[in-house]
N, C-alpha and C positions, 0 to 999 in steps of 0.2 A: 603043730597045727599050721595050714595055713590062713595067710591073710586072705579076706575076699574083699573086695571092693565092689560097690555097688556105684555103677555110672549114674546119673539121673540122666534122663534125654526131657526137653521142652521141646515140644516142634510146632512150630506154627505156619501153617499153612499161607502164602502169600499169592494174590491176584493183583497183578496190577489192573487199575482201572483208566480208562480215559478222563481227561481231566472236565471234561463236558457232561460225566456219568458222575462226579463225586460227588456225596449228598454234604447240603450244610442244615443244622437243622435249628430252624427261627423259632417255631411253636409246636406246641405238641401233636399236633395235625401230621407236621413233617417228620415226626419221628415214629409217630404212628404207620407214615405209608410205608416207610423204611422196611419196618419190624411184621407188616403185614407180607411185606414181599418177598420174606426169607421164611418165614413161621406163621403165618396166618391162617392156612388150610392143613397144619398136622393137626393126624388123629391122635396122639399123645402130649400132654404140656409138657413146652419146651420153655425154659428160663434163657433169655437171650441178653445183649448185652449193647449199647451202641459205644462205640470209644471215640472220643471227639479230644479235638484240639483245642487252642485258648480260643481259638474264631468259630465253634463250635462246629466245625468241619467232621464228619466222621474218617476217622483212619481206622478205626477196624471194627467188626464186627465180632463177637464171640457167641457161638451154644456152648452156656454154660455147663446145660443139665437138661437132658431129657428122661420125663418123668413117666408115669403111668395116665389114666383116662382123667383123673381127678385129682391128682398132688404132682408136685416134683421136689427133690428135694435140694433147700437150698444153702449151699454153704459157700460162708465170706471170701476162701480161699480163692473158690474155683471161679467166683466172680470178679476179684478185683484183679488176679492172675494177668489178665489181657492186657487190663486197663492199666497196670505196671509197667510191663515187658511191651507195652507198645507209647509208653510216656505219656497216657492222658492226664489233662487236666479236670476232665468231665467224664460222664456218664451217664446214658440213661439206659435205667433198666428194663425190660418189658417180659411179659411173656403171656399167651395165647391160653383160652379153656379148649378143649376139643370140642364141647357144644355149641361154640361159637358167641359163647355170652359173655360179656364185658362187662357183666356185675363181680365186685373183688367180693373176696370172702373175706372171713377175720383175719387166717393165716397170713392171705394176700398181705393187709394192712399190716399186721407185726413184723413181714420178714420186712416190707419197706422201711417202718423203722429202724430193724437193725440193722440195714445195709446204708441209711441214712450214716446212722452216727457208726460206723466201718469207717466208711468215707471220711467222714471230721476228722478221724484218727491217722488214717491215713495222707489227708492232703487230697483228696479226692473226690469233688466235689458228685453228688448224687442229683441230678437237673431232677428228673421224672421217674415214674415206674408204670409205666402204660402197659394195660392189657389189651389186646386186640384179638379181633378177626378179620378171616380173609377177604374181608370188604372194607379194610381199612376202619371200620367202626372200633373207636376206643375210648376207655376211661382213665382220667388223668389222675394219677394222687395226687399231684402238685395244684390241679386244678380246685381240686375236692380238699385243702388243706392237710393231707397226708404225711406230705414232705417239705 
């Protein structure tokens, strides 16, 4: 018989940005306008990702998961993956309804827990988990004690 070996490939897609474009983000406002600007107007939820440095700089962005009109589904891997392989200290997570409404569900509030304590476990700390729309309108769990 023979051996087969299975290569794995990561690829991650790199844009360098002007240093007058790079977001830093102070309050959840700022990271809200962030996440509206990449995902705020898809017609499917998309689970996204902000990766920030210790100066809460963002150095990369991730879609984690894009889901159907009303769930996405979310797993720890595929979110903290970025946030590894690109050395953050932080995180914030977000992701959009297609109605454009920025009330969480239950789900909402459980996955944030358990991507909360992900994060403990990992070193990784979880800032926020903002939902948006493409007006920038959002709802904070940090704000709302979620997180």
């Amino acid at each position: 018989m023979k051996k087969v070996y299975e290569v794995v490939k990561i690829k991650q897609v790199i844009k360098e940005v002007a240093e007058e474009e790079k977001f830093i983000i102070r309050c959840p406002q700022d990271g809200a306008n962030v996440a509206a600007e990449f995902i705020g107007d898809e017609d499917r939820e998309v689970f996204f990702i902000l990766c920030m440095n210790t100066k809460n700089h963002v150095v990369a962005v991730h879609r984690c998961h894009v889901g159907g009109l009303n769930a996405s589904l979310v797993v720890p891997r595929e979110v903290f993956k970025s946030a590894i392989l690109n050395n953050s200290a932080s995180i914030i997570l977000s992701h959009q309804h297609p109605s454009q409404d920025v009330t969480p569900s239950r789900e909402d509030i459980e996955v944030t827990h358990r991507l909360v304590e992900c994060g403990r476990l990992l070193g990784i700390e979880v800032l926020d988990h903002l939902i948006v729309n493409a007006k920038a309108d959002f709802y904070s769990m940090k704000e709302k004690g979620h997180v």
